[in-house]
C-alpha positions as CSV (number, residue, x, y, z in Angstrom):
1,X,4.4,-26.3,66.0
2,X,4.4,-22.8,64.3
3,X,8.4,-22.7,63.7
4,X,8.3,-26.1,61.6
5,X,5.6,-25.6,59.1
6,X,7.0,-22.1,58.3
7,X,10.3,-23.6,57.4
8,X,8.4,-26.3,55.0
9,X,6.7,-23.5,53.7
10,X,10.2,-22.0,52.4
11,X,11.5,-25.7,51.8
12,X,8.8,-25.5,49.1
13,X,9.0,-22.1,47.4
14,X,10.3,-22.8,44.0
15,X,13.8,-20.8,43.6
16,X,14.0,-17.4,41.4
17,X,14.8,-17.5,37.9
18,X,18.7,-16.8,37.1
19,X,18.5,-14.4,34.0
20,X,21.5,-14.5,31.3
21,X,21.4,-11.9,28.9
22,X,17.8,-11.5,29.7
23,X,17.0,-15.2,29.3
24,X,16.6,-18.0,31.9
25,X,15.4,-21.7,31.0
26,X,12.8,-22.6,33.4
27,X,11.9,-26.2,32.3
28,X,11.3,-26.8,28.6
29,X,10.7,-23.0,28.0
30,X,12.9,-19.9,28.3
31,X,11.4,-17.2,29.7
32,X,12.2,-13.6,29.0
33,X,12.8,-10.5,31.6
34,X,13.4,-6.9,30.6
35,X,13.2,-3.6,32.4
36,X,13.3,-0.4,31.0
37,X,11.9,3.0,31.8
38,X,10.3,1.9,34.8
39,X,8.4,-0.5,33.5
40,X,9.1,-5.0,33.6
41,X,8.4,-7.6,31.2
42,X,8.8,-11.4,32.1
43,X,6.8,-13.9,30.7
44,X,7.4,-17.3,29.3
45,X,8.5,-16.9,25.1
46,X,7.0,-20.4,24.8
47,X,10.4,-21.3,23.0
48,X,12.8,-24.3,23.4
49,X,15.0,-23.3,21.4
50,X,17.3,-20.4,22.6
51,X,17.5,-19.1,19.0
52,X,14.0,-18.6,18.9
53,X,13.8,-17.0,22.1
54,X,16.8,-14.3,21.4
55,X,14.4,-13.3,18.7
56,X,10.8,-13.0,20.6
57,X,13.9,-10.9,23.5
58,X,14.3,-8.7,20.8
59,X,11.2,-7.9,19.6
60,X,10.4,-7.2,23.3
61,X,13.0,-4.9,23.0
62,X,12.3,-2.9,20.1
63,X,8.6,-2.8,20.9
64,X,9.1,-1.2,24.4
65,X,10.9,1.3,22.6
66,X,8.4,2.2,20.8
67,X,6.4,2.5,24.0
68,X,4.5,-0.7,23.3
69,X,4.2,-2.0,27.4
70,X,2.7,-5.5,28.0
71,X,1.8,-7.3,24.8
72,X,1.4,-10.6,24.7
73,X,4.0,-12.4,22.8
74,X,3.6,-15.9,21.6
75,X,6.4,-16.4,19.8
76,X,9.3,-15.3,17.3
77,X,7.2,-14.8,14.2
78,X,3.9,-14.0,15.3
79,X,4.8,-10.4,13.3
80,X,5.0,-10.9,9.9
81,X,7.1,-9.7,7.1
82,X,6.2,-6.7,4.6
83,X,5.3,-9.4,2.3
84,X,3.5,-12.1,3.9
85,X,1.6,-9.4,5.9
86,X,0.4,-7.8,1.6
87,X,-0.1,-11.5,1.3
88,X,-2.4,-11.7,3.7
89,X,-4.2,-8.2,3.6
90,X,-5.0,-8.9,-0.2
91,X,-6.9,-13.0,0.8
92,X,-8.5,-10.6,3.4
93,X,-9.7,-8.1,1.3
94,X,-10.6,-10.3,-1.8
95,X,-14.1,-9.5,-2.7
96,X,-14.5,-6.5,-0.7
97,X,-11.5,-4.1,-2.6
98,X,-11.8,-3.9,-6.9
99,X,-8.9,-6.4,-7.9
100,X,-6.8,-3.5,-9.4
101,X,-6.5,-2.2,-5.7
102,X,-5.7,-5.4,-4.7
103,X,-2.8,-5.9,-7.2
104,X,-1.2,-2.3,-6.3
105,X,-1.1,-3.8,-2.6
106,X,1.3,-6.0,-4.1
107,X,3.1,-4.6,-6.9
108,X,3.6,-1.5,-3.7
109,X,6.0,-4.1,-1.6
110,X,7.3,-6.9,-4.2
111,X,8.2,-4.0,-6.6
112,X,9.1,-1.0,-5.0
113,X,9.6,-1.8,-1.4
114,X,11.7,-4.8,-2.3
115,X,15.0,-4.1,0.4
116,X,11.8,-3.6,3.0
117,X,9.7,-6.7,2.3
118,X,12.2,-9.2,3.9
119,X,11.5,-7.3,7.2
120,X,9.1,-7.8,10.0
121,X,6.5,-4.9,10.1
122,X,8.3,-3.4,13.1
123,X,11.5,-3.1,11.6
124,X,11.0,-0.7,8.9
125,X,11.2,2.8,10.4
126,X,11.1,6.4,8.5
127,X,14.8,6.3,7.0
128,X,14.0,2.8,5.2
129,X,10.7,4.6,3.8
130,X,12.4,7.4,2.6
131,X,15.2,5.2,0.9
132,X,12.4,3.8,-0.6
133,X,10.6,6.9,-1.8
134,X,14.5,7.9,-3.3
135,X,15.1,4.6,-4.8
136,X,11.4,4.8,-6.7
137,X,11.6,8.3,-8.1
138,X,14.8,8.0,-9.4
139,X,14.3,4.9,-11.4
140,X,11.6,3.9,-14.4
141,X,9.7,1.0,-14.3
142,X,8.5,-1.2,-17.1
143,X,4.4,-2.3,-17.7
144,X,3.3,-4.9,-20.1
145,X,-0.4,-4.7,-21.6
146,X,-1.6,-7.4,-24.2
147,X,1.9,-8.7,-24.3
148,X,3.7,-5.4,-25.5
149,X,6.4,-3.7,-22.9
150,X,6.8,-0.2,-22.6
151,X,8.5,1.9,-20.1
152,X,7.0,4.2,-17.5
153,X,8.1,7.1,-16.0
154,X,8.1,7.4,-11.7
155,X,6.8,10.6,-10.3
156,X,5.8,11.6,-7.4
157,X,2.0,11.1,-7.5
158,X,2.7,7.6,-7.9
159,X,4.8,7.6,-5.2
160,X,2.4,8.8,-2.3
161,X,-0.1,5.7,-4.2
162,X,2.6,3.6,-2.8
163,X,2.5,5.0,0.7
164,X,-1.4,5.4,0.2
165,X,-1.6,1.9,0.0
166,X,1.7,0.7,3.1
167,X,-0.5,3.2,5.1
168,X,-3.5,0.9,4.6
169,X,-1.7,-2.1,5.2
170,X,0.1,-1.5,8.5
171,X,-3.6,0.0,9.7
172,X,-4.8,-3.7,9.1
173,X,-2.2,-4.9,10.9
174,X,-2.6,-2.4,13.9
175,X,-6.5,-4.0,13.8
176,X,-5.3,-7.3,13.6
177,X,-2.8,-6.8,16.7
178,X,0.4,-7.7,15.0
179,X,1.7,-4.2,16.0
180,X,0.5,-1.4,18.3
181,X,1.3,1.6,16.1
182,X,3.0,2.6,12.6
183,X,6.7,2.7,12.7
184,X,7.3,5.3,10.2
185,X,6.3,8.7,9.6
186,X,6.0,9.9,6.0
187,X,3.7,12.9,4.4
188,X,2.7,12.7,0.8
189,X,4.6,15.0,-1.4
190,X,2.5,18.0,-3.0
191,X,1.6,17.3,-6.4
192,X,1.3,20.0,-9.4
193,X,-2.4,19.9,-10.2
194,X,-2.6,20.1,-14.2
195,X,-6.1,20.4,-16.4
196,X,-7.4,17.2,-17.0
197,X,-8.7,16.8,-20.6
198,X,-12.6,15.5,-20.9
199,X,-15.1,15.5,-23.6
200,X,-17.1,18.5,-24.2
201,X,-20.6,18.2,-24.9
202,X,-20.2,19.3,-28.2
203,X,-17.3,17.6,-28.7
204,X,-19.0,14.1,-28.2
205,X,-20.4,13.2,-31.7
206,X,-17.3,13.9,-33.1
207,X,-15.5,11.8,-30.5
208,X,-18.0,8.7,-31.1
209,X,-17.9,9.0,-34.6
210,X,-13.7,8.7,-33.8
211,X,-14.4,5.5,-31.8
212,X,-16.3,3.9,-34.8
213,X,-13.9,4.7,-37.2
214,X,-10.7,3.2,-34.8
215,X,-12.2,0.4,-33.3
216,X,-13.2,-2.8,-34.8
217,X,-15.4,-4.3,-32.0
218,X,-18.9,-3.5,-31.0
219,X,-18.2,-4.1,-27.6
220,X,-15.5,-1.5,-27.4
221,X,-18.1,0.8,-28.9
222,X,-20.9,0.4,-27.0
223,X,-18.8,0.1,-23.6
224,X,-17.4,3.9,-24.6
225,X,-21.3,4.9,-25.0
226,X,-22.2,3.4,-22.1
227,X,-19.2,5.3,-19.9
228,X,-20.5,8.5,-22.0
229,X,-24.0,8.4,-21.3
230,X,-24.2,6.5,-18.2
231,X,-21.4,7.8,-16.7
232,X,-20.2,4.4,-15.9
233,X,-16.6,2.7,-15.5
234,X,-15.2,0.4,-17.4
235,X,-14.9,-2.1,-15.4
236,X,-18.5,-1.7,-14.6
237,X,-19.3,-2.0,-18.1
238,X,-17.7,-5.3,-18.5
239,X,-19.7,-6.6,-16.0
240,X,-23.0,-4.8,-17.5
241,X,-26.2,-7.6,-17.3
242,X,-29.0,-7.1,-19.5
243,X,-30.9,-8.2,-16.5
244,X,-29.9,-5.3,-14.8
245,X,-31.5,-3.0,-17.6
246,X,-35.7,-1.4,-16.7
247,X,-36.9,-1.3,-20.2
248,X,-40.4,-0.2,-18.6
249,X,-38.6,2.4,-16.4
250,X,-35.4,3.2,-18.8
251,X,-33.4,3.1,-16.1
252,X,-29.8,1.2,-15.8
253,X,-29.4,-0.4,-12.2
254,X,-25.3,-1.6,-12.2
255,X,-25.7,-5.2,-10.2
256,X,-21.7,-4.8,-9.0
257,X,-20.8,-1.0,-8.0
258,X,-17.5,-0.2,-6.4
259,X,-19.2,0.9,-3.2
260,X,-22.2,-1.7,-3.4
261,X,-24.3,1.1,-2.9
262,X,-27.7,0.9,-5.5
263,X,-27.8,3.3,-8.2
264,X,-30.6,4.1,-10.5
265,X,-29.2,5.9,-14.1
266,X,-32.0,7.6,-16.9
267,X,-31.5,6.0,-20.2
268,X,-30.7,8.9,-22.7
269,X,-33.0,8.0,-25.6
270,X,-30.1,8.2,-28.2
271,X,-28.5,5.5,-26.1
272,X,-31.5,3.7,-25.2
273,X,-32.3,3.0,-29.3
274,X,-28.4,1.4,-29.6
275,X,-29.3,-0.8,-26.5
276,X,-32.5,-2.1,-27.6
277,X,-31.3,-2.3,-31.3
278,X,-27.9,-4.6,-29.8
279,X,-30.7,-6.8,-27.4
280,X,-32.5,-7.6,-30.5
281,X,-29.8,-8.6,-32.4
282,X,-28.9,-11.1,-29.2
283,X,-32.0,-12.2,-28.7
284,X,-34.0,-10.2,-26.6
285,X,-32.1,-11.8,-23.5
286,X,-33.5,-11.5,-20.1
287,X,-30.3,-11.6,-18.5
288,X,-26.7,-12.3,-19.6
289,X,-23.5,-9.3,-20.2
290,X,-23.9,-7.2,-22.8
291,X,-20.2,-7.5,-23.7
292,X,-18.4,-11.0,-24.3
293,X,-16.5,-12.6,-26.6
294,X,-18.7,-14.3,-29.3
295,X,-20.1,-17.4,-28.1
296,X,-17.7,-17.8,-25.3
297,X,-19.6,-15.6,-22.5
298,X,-16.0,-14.4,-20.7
299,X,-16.0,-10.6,-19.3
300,X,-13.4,-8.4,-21.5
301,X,-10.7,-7.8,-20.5
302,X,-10.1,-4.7,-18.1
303,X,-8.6,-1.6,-20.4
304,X,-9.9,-3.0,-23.4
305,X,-11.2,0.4,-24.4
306,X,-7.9,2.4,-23.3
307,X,-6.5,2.5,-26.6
308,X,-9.4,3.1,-28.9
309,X,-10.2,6.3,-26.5
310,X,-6.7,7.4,-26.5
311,X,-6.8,6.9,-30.5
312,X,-10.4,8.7,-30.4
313,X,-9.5,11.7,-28.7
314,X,-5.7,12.3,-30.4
315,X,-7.9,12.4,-33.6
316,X,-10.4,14.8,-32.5
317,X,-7.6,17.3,-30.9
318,X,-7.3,16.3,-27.2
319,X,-5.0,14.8,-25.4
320,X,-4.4,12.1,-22.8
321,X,-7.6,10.6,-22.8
322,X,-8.6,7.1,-20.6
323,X,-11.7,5.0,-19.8
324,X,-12.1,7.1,-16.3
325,X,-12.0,10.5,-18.3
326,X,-15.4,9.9,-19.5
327,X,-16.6,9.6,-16.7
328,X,-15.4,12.8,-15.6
329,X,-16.9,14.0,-19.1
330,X,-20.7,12.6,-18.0
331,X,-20.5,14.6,-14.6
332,X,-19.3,17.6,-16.2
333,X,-21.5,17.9,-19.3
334,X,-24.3,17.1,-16.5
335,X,-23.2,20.1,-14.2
336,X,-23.2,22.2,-17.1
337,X,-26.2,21.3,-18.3
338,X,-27.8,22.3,-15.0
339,X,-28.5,18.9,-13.2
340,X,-28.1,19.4,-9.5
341,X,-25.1,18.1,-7.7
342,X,-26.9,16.2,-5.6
343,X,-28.0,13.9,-8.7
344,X,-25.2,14.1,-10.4
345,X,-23.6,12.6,-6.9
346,X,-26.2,9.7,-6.8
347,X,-25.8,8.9,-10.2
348,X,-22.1,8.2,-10.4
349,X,-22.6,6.1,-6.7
350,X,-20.8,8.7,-4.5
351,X,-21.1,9.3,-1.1
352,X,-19.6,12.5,-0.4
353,X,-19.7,16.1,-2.8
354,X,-16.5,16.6,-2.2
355,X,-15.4,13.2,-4.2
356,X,-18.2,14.6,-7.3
357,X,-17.1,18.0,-7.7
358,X,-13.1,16.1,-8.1
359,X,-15.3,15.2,-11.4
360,X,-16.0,18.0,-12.6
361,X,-14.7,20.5,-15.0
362,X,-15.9,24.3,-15.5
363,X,-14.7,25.7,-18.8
364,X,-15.3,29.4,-16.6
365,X,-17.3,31.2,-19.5
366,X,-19.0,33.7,-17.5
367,X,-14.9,34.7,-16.8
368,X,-14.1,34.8,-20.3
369,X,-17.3,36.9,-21.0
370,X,-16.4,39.4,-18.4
371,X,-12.4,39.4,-19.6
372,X,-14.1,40.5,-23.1
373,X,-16.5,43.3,-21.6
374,X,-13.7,44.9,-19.7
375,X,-11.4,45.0,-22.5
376,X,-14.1,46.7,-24.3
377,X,-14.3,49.0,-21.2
378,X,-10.8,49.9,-21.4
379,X,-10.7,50.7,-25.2
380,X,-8.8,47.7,-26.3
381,X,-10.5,46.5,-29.7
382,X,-11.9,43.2,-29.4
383,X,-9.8,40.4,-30.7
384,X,-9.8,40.0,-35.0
385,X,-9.3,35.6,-34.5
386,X,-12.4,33.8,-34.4
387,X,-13.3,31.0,-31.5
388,X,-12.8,27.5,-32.9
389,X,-15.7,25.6,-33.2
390,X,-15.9,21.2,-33.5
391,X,-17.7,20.5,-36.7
392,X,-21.0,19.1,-35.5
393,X,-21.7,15.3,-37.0
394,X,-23.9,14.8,-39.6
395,X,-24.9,11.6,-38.3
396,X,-27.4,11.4,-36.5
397,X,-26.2,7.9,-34.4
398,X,-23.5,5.7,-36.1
399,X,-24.7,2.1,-36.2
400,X,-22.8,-0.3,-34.1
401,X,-20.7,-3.0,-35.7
402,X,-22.4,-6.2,-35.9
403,X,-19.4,-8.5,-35.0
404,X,-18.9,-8.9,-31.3
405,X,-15.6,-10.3,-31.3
């Protein structure tokens, strides 16, 4: 009785697979089987169509070369492309990242990675990265603001932003399982470090009373006093509440910080007069922003107060001047002024020193003191020319424009 129910048992073992090419069609699916390096793959590509399943073969293929054993792979394009995968990073990250960083993500692949951002994420290895990088640095791009175009040279800082920001996205996808591990390797180039031009302290009247004479808006003036004295960005001064202003305390408390971390900011007294002399002239509001257009209530528009710094500082002898400058001019007037790093650090919403101190900017007197008292030591005659000195302003506090167009 033995002998006959072992031969049904074989009668009913289903026969092996016959693989072509890799590829055998076991019902309505076609199932995949690849060995390489000691290691086997076969699983079902949940595919009808043999197209379809040549391409999920592949992709077996190039990710067991890349030492990727045993993922699960449900089908031909379950790895996105360059694009779709910024696509989907930025709907990800809306809310969470400032929505400049969220428009480099894209203008990094649909502008400069544009022979890359047709391919799956696995496809683009070091050489098409490098072409890339090539491509970018020796070309010029063109950037429109307020509806004039101007052209902009590539260099190599803005280069490693792009691979900043590819190295951000293929992390996601590594989290999100679309790949196991980033197929190119790429350092950042070294970049010159050049001095970066702030404000002095006593160069600041001078520079305000600049602004006033430029600009025709109060809200680009009092958004450059705010980013001087508060040591705020300009995009958090768009978005400034008067709710969000202690006028028992004097303190500024920003409502929407890059880091959504609480920050607590004195209120100088010069620039606590202008703020309570613009709240009057609104209304004494208990909440609301502080700059909008007229009677509309819309937030500015970001780099509204680009030009009138740029304009600003040109007239007052410095150079290259922007809305994050000042900020850099708040932190260093502070460390000169004595204020600790640890406040300065907690007043400009950081979480590490390291990212403060890239803020600040030491003029290195006590060097140019001791420079002096050695040449003195060594005979040389001290020097006949004069230090230049910024006329100080003899106002006391320009008014603000009443128009808040």
């Amino acid at each position: 009785m033995a002998a006959p129910q072992k031969i049904q048992d074989i009668a009913k073992k289903k026969p092996g697979r016959k693989y072509r090419n890799q590829l055998a069609k076991s019902g309505k699916y076609w199932w995949v089987c690849i060995k390489r390096g000691g290691k086997k793959i076969e699983r079902s590509t949940r595919c009808t169509d043999r197209s379809d399943a040549e391409l999920v073969r592949d992709k077996l293929i190039r990710q067991m070369g890349l030492g990727s054993h045993g993922i699960q792979v449900k089908g031909p394009f379950d790895v996105p492309t360059l694009e779709v995968a910024a696509i989907e990073w930025v709907a990800a990250h809306k809310g969470v990242r400032s929505p400049r960083y969220l428009e480099q993500m894209l203008e990094s692949v649909r502008l400069h990675m544009t022979e890359c951002k047709d391919l799956m994420l696995d496809e683009i290895d070091t050489r098409r990265i490098e072409k890339a990088r090539e491509l970018y640095l020796s070309t010029r791009g063109e950037k429109t603001l307020k509806g004039v175009t101007f052209t902009v040279e590539h260099s190599i800082g803005g280069a490693n932003k792009i691979f900043r920001c590819l190295s951000a996205l293929y992390g996601w996808a590594i989290r999100r399982n679309y790949i196991t591990t980033k197929p190119w390797k790429l350092k950042e180039e070294k970049v010159q470090q050049e001095p970066r031009n702030i404000v002095w302290p006593e160069q600041v009247r001078p520079f305000l009373d600049a602004v006033d004479a430029t600009t025709h808006t109060a809200n680009t003036a009092l958004s450059i006093r705010l980013q001087v004295g508060l040591g705020l960005r300009e995009s958090e001064t768009s978005s400034a509440d008067w709710q969000w202003v202690s006028w028992r305390t004097e303190h500024y408390i920003p409502g929407k910080t890059k880091n959504r971390k609480v920050r607590q900011i004195p209120i100088p007294p010069w620039l606590l007069e202008l703020l309570e002399a613009h709240w009057e002239r609104a209304g004494r509001p208990t909440r609301g922003l502080i700059l909008k257009y007229g009677d509309t209530g819309e937030n500015v528009y970001r780099g509204f107060s680009k030009n009138a710094i740029r304009v600003a500082g040109e007239a007052i002898g410095i150079e290259g001047l922007h809305p994050h400058r000042l900020r850099a001019t708040f932190a260093s007037a502070h460390f000169e002024s004595g204020t600790s790093l640890d406040q300065i650090m907690l007043m400009l919403g950081h979480e590490k020193p390291q990212t403060t101190m890239r803020y600040i900017e030491t003029r290195q007197k006590d060097a140019v003191e001791a420079q002096s008292r050695v040449a003195a030591a060594m005979g040389f005659p001290p020097s006949s020319k004069s230090p230049k000195k910024s006329k100080p302003s003899s106002q006391t506090g320009t008014p603000l424009k009443k128009s808040h167009e």
